[in-house]
N, C-alpha and C positions, 0 to 999 in steps of 0.2 A: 459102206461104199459098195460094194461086191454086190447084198441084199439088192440096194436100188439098181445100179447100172444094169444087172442082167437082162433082171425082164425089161428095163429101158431098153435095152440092145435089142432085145427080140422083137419089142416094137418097132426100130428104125426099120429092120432086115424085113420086117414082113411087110411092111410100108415100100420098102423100098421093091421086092418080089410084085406086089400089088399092082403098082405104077409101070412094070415092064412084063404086065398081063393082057395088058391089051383093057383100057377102062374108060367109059363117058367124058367128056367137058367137067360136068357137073359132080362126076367122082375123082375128080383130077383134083375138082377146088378145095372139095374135104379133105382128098390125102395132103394137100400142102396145109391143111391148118394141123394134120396129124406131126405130118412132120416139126412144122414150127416150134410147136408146143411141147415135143421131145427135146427139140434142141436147146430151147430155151430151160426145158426141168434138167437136164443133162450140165446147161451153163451155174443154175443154183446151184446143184449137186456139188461140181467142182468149187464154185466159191466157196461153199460153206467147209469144204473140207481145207482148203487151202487155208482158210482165217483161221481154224481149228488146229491147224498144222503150226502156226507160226504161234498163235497163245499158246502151244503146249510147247513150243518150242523143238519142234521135230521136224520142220520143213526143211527139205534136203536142195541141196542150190548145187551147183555146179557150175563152177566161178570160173573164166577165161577172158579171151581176151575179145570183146565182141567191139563191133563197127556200130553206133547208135545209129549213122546217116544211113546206113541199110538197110535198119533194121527201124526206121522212121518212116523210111522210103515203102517199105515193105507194108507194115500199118495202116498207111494211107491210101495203098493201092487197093487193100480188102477191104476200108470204110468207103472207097467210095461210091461203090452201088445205092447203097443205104442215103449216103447226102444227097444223092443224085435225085432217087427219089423223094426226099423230104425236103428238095428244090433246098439242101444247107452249103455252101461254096465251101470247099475246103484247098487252104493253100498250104506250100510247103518252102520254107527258107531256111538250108543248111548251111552250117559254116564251114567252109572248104579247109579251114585249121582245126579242126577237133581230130583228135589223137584219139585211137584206141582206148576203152576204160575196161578195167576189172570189173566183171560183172557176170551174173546168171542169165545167159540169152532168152530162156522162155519165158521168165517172171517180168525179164524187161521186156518181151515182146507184149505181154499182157496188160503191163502199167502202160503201156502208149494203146493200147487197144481203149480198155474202159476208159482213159481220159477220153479220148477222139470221140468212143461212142456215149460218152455223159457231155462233152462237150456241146452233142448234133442235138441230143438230145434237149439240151434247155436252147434251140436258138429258134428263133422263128424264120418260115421260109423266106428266103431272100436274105439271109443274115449269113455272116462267114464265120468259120471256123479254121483258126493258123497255128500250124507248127512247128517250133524252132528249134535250130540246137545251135549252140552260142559257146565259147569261149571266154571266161571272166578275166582279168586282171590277172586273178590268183593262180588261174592255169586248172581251173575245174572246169569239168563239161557240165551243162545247163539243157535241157531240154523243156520246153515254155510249151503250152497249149494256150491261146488264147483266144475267146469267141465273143460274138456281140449279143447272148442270149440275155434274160432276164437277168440276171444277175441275183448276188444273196446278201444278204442282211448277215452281220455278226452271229447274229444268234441261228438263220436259217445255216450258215457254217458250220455254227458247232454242231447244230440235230445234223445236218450230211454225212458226218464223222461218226456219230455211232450208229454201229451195226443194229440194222432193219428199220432204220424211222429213214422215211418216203419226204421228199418234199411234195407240195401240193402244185406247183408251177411246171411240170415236167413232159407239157404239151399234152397231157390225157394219156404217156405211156405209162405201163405198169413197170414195176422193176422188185428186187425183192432188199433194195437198202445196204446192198454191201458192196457197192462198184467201189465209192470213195474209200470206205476204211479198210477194204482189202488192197487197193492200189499204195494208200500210206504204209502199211503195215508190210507188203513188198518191197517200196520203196525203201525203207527202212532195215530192214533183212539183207539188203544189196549195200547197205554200210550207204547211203544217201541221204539227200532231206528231203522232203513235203511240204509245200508249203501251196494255199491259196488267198489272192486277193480277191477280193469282188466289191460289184457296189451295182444297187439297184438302179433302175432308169425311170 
């Protein structure tokens, strides 16, 4: 971790020095793919360490008492530049009865992040993206993603769940195959379920 992130780091900082030097149009546009492409080796990096953490069994949590509608509320507001641009509607329906849960606020801040952005991600423009948080019967809180994108097959579910196989439907973005099974496998660490339906169109 250390190895990678430093010299990562020195790239941001000298990217970032670069950009407040005084620089072209046309050197503007390359330092934002310099950036991008740090941010995005930087987002692997973390993933990979965090699935790493939780198979070894060493991922350290810090369980209180956190607000989901806040912290849904809060997710939504940073995916929505992203839908904005990829023309994806994203709505939001909380239930004014969910009580406080025990949980790890950044691992849950993260499971609502990779859903929303794997969500945007399979939907085509003009399609929505909704998320809920809901109250059962039993007195559990429920948090739903639900969008109108391509949908999956039984079997394209199971390949989504293990770590690094890509599906092929994912609008032409890249990704590196661990959004789903590190969001399960967070989920699951916070003492929660996982679960997905789908069905092709």
């Amino acid at each position: 971790s250390h190895e990678i992130r430093t010299p990562l780091n020195a790239i941001t900082g000298m990217a970032y020095l670069i950009r407040h030097a005084g620089i072209s149009a046309e050197q503007a546009r390359r330092l934002d793919t310099l950036e991008a492409a740090s941010r995005h080796l930087l987002q692997v990096i973390n993933a990979i360490l965090d699935l790493s953490k939780i198979e070894a069994g060493r991922l350290e949590l810090s369980f209180g008492s956190v607000d989901l509608n806040a912290i849904v509320s809060s997710c939504l507001g940073i995916m929505q530049p992203q839908s904005n641009r990829d023309r994806v509607i994203m709505r939001l329906q909380l239930s004014a009865k969910l009580p406080p849960v025990v949980a790890d606020e950044r691992s849950v801040r993260q499971i609502i992040l990779n859903l929303l952005s794997n969500a945007s991600k399979f939907t085509e423009p003009g399609g929505q993206v909704i998320i809920s948080t809901a109250l059962t019967d039993q007195g559990e809180a429920v948090i739903r993603v639900r969008d109108t994108g391509v949908g999956m097959t039984e079997v394209e579910i199971q390949a989504a769940m293990e770590p690094f196989r890509q599906l092929s439907n994912a609008r032409g973005r890249g990704g590196t195959g661990l959004g789903l099974p590190l969001t399960k496998a967070l989920v699951e660490a916070n003492r929660a379920v996982f679960s997905i339906k789908s069905k092709t169109r």
